[in-house]
N, C-alpha and C positions, 0 to 999 in steps of 0.2 A: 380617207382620213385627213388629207391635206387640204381638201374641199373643206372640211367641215371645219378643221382650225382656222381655215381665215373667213370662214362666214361666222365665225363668235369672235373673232380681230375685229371685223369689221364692223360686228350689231355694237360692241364696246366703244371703237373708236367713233360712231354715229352718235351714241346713247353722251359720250362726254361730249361731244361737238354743240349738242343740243343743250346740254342741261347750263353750258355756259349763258342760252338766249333769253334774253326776256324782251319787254316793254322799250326797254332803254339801248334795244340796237334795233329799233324800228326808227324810220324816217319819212315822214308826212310830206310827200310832193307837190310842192305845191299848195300846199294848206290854205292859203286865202281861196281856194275853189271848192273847202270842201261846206259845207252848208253851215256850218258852226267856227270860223277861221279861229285857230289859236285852239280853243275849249275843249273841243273834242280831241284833240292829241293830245293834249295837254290830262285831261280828265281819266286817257290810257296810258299816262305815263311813256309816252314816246319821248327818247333819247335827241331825237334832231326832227327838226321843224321848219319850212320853207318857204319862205317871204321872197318874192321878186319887189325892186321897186323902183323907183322912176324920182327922179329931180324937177318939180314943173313949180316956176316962181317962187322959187326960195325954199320949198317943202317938198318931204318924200309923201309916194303914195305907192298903194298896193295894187297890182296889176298883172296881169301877160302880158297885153299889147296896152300901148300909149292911151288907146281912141277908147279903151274900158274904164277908164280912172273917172274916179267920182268923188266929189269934195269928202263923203261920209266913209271913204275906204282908206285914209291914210296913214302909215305905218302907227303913230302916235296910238290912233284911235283902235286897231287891229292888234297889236302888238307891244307896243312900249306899254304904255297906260296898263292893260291888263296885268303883265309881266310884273310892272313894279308895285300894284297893287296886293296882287298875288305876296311878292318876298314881306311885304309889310305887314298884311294879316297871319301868314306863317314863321316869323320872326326872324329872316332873313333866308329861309331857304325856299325852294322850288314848291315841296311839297309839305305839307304837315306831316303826312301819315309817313314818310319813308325820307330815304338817305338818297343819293345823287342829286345831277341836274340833265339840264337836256342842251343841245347848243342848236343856238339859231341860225340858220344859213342861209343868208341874204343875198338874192342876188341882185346882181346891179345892173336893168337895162339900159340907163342914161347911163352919158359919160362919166368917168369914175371921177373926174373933177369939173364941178362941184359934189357931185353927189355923195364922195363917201367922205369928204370933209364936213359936211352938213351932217351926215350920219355920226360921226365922232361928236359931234357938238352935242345932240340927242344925248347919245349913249354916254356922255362925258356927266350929266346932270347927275345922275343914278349909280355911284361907282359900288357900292354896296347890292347891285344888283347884277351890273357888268364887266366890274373888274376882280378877276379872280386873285390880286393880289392884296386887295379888300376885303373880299369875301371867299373863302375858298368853294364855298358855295353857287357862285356866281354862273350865269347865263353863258356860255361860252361865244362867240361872237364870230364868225366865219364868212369870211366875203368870197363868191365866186361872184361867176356871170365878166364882165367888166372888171380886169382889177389892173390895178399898179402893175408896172413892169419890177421885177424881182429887187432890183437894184434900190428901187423907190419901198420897199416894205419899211424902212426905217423912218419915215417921212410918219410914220402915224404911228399913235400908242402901242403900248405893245398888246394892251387887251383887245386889238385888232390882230385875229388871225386870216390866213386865207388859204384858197381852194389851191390843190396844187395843179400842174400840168406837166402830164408824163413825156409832154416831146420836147421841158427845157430842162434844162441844169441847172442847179440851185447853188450855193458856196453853202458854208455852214452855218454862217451867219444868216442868210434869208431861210434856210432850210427850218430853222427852229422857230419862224413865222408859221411852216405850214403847218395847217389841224386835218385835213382831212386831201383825199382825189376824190372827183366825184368823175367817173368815166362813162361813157356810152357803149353798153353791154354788147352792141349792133357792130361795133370794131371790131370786136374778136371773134363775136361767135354770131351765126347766123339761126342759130337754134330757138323755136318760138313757146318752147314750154311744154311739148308734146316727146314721149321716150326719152334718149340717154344722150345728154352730148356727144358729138363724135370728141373721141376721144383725143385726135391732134387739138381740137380746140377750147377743149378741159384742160388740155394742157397750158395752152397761151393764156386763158383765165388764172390757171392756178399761177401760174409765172410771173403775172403782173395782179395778183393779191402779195403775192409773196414779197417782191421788189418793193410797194407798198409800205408792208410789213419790218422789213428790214432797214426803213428808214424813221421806223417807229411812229409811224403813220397809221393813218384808219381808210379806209376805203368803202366807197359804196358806187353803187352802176345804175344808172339811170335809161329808160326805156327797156328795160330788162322783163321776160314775161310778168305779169303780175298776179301768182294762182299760187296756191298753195305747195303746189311739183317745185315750181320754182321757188318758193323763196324755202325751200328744204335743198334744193340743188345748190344755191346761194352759201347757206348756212354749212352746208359739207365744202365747200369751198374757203370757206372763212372771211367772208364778206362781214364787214365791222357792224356797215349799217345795212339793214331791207328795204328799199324804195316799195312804195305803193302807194295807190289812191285809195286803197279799204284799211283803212284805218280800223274800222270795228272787226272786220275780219282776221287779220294781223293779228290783233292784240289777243282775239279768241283761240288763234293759230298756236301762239306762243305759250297760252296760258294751258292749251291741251300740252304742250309738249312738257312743262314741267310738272302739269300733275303725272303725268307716268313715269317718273324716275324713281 
């Protein structure tokens, strides 16, 4: 009998875990690599979206490594441009058809100065696209990769948010700078997507969502399996965002789960 109450505890607390997910806690890795950059996350309503970029002569551009940058890849032309095209034909929001936005997470391979000064310049042009104090609707703005040291958050807008780092210490003041952790799944847990995590290390995951959590933060893991096992492992974990490189898959993943609620 006892068996059986917590296997209907459990399908219950599964069954709400899920019905919370959609589109808009998926997160596109890396997006400039996928065949469509921007369009197709964007067209599945993905919540967070993934530009690396690079500082070369005055201008960002969109890349992995340095020696891939090509005049026709620049943040401008991949990213900004479409973004503010997009709020103007939808009449300031994200999507026509629905309510939220998604936040873009830029990461910075060049040094953060010039690069995220240069970036503030950009994103300063459009505040009805990027500043949510203008638009509540607005593009959320997140910088990992390369950032300021904590102390230095003040030195730039505040519709500059950034990534946070679980091995410093924040004051309250930089703390309400940070929007998101993005962590490397491979720290905690050696588990590659196949059976049950061990359990000591479902632990150290739930502990450090929760710590997360408690600082009213969102978190997502990066190199974390990328298969459907997993991002339902993720998702009973309460991981904010799901990293992947299958975007059409994801969105197909998510959209099964809440037809059957």
């Amino acid at each position: 009998m006892f068996r059986f109450l917590f296997f209907v505890l459990f399908a219950f607390t599964l069954s709400t875990v899920q019905a919370q997910y959609t589109s808009l806690n998926a997160h596109s890795h890396n997006d400039y690599q996928q065949k469509e950059p921007f369009s197709l996350a964007y067209c599945h309503h993905f919540g967070s979206i993934e530009a690396d970029i690079w500082e070369v002569h005055g201008d960002l551009f969109v890349a992995h490594e340095k020696e891939k940058i090509t005049p026709e890849r620049s943040l401008d032309i991949l990213y900004i441009n479409p973004i503010v095209d997009l709020f103007r034909q939808n009449g300031g929001k994200v999507w026509a058809d629905r309510s939220g936005s998604f936040q873009l997470l830029i990461e910075i391979k060049s040094e953060v100065e010039p690069t995220l000064s240069l970036l503030v310049k950009k994103l300063k042009k459009y505040p009805e696209v990027f500043d949510p104090k203008v638009n509540k609707n607005a593009v959320k703005v997140v910088i990992t990769g390369h950032r300021p040291k904590p102390g230095q958050f003040g030195n730039y807008p505040d519709f500059i948010t950034f990534d946070g780092d679980l091995t410093l210490k924040y004051c309250d003041q930089e703390r309400k700078r940070l929007a998101l952790y993005s962590e490397d799944f491979g720290l905690f847990t050696s588990w590659k997507g196949e059976g049950d995590i061990p359990e000591k290390e479902q632990n150290r995951l739930k502990q450090v969502v929760d710590s997360v959590h408690r600082q009213n933060c969102k978190i997502r893991f990066w190199d974390a399996p990328d298969t459907p096992f997993a991002w339902q492992t993720q998702m009973n974990l309460k991981v904010d965002f799901i990293n992947t490189d299958h975007i059409q898959e994801l969105d197909k993943f998510l959209k099964n789960i809440s037809s059957q609620k």
